[in-house]
C-alpha positions in Angstrom: 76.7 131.8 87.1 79.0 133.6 89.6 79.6 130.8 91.9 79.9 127.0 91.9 79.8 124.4 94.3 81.7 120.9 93.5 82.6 117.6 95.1 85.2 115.3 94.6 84.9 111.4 95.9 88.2 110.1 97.8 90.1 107.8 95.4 92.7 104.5 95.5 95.6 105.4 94.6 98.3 102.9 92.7 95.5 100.2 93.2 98.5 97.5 94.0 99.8 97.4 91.1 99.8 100.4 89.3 102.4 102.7 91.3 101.8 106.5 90.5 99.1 105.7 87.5 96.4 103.6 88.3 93.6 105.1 90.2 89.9 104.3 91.0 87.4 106.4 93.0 84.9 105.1 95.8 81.3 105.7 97.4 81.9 107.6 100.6 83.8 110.7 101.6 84.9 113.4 99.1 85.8 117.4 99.5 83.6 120.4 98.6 84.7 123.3 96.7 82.6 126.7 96.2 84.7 129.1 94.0 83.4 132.2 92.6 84.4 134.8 89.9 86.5 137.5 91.1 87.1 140.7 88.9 90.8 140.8 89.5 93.2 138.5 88.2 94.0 136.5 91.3 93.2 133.1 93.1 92.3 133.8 96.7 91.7 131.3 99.0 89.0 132.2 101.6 88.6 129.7 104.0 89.2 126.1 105.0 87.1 124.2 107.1 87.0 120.1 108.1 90.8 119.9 108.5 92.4 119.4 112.0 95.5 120.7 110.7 96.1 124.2 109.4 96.6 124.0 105.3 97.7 126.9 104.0 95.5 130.0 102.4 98.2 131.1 100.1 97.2 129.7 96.8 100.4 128.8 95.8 101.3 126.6 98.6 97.8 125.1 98.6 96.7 122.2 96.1 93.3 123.5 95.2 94.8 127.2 94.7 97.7 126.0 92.8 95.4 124.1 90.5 93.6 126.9 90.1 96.6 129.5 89.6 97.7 126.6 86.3 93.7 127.1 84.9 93.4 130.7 84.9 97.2 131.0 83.2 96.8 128.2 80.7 93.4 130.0 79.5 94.7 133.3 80.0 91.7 134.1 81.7 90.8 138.0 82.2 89.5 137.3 86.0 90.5 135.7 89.4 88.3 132.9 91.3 88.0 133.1 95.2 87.9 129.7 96.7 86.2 127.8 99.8 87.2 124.4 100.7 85.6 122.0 103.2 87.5 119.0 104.0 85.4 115.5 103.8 88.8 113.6 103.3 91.0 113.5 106.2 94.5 114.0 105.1 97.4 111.5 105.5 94.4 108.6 105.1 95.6 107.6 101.5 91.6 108.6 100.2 93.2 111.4 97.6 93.1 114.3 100.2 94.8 116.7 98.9 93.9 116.0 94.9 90.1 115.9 95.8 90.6 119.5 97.2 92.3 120.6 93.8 89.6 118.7 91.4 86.6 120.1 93.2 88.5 123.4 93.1 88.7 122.8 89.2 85.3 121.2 88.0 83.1 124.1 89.8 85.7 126.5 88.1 85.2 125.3 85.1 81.5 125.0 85.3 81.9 129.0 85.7 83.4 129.2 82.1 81.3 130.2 79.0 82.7 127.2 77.1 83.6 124.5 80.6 86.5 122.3 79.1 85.6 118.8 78.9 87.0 116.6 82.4 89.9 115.1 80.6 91.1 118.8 80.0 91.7 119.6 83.7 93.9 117.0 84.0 97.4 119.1 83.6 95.6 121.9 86.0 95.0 118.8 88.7 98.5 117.7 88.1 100.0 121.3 89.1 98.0 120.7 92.0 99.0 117.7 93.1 102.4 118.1 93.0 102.4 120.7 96.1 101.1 118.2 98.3 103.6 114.9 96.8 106.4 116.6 94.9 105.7 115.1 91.8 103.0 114.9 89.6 101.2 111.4 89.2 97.6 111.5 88.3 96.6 108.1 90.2 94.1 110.3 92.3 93.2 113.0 90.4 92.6 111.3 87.2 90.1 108.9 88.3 88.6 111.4 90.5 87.7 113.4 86.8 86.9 110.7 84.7 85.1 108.4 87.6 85.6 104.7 88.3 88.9 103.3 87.8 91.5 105.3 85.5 94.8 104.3 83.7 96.7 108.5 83.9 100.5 108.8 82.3 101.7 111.7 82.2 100.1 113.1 79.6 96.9 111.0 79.3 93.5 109.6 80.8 92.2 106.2 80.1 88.7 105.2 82.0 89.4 101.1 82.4 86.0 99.3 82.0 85.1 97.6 85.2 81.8 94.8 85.7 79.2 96.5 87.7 78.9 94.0 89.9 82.7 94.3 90.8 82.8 95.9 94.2 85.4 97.1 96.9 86.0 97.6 100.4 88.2 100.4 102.0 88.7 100.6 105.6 90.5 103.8 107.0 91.9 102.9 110.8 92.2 106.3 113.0 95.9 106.9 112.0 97.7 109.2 110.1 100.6 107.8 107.7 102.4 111.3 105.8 102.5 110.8 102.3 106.0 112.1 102.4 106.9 109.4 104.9 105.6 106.9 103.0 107.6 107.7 99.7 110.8 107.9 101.5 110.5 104.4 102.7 110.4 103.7 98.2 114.0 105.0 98.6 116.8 102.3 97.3 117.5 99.9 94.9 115.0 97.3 93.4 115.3 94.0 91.9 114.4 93.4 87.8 112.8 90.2 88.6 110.3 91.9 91.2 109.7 94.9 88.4 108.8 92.2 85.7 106.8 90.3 87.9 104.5 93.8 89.1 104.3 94.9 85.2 102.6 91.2 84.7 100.2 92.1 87.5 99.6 95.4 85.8 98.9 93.3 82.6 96.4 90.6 84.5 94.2 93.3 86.4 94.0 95.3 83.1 93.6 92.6 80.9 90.7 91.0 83.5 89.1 94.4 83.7 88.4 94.7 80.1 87.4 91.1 80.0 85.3 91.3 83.0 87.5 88.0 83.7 87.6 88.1 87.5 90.1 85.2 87.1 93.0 87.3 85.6 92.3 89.7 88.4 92.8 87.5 91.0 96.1 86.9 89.7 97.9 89.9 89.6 96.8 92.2 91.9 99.0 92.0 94.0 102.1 94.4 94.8 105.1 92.7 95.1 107.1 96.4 94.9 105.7 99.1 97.0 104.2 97.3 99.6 106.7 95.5 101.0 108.0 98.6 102.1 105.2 100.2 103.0 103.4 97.5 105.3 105.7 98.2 108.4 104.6 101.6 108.5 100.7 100.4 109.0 100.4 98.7 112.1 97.8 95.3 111.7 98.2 95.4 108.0 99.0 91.9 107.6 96.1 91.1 109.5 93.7 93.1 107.7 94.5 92.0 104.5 94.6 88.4 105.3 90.6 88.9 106.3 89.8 90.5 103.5 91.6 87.3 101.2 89.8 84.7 103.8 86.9 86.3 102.7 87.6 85.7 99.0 88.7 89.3 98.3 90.3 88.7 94.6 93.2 90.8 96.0 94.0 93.5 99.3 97.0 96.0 99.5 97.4 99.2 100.7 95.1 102.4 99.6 97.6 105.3 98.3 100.6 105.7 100.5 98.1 104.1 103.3 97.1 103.3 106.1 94.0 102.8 105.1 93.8 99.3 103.3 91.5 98.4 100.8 90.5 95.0 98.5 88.1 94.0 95.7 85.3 91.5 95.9 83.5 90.0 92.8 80.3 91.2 94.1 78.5 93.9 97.0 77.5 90.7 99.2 80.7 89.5 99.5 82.7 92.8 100.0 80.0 94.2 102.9 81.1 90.3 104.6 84.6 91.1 104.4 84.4 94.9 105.8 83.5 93.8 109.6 86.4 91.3 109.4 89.1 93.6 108.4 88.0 96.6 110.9 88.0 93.8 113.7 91.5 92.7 112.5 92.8 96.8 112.7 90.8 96.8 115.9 92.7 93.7 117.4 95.9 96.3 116.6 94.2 99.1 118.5 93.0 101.2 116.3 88.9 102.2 115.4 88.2 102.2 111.7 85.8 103.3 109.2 84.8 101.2 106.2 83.3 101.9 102.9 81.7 99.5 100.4 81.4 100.8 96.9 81.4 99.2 93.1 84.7 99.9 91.6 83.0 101.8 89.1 83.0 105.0 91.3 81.9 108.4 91.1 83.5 111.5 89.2 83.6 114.9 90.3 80.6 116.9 90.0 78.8 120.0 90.5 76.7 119.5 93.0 75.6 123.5 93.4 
């Protein structure tokens, strides 16, 4: 092949508890890459379209390029790729924008090799990526985004987390825009040892309930008791939109990525499409239209779809 088309589902980042490494992907919205073989030794980046702000076409300053610029130099690869992105994600939505565009950059590049590398392998290329868009590299978007459903990514590592079937959840994505930047300078500061403990016990529970299917041990711990405390002023009607989600026996609600959009998980579909009306009348009742999507937490991965 000459040319590949890929797309790459929006994503959850830190999933409440798991700040910078815990990740899941949903049913819904995702970005489109088409990239195809250049004889020189560049990445070029084409054209953008979707996005209502202007992201740049200089490969390095763009995820998807610079993702792509780490793949061809890590394989020392005798040719270039030209890119084309269209935006499905809307950026500063906390849906893994900016790490869909550098997956779906990377999977239909890869499918373009004679030998693809297996999904796991992208992972330091989507890092690179990432980390032009955050300013660090965490892998709680991109990693699930390769590996599908939800995803445990260190630094240097991928673990898929086993997740019931029937285990669904609801994000709803109010017409706002919340910076990622913005939202990490409000972690800035000092926190307390006895609120780290109790979030690593969270961690623990929603792990430990995942691979148990024990809904139970979910319900206790995901919760964040770190991040968004500082976060929630930023998102206007948060409160209220994760109280409908728990009155409508979510087995816990926080914020998606560095927000606004809010998401929660539900023990099955019936009860998480209940919930989705009540927490887009609550952003509604704070002025702001919203989307919602319902999806099992067991998402989709990246794929070539072209």
């Amino acid at each position: 092949m000459s040319h590949a088309t890929a797309f790459a589902p929006a994503s959850i980042g830190n999933v409440a508890v798991g700040f910078d490494v815990l990740g899941q992907t949903f049913d819904g919205p995702g970005d489109r890459a088409t990239v195809r073989i250049l004889d020189e030794p560049v990445v070029r980046i084409e054209a953008i379209r979707g996005s209502v702000v202007d992201l740049p076409l200089e490969a390095e300053r763009n995820t998807a390029g610079r993702a792509l610029i780490a793949f061809c130099e890590a394989l020392a690869l005798p040719h270039g790729f030209a890119l084309e992105l269209d935006k499905g994600i809307p950026l500063g939505s906390g849906m893994g924008g900016s790490a869909a565009s550098c997956v779906a950059a990377l999977v239909a590049a890869n499918a373009l090799l004679d030998q693809p590398l297996p999904a796991e392998e992208l992972y330091p290329f989507a890092l690179a990526g990432e980390a032009v868009a955050s300013g660090s590299m965490h892998g709680d978007n991109v990693g699930p985004m390769l590996l599908g459903g939800l995803a445990l990514a260190t630094a240097d590592r991928l673990v898929r987390i086993p997740v019931p079937a029937a285990w669904h959840c609801v994000v709803v994505h109010p017409d706002a825009v919340l910076e990622t930047r913005r939202a990490r300078e409000a972690l800035r500061g000092a926190y307390a040892l006895h609120d780290l403990v109790a979030q690593s016990a969270n961690l623990a529970l929603v792990l430990a309930g995942c691979f148990r299917g024990d809904a139970g041990l979910v319900r206790a711990g995901l919760a964040d008791v770190v991040v968004e405390p500082r976060r929630a002023p930023l998102i206007t009607g948060f409160a209220a939109v994760k109280q409908a989600a728990l009155d409508h026996d979510a087995l816990g609600a926080s914020i998606s990525g560095a927000g606004p959009s809010v998401f929660a998980w539900f023990e099955d579909r019936g009860r998480a499409e209940h919930a989705a009306p009540a927490m887009q009348a609550a952003f509604a009742e704070a002025g702001f239209a919203s989307e919602a999507y319902v999806s099992p937490v067991d998402g989709p991965a990246a794929r070539v779809i072209a």
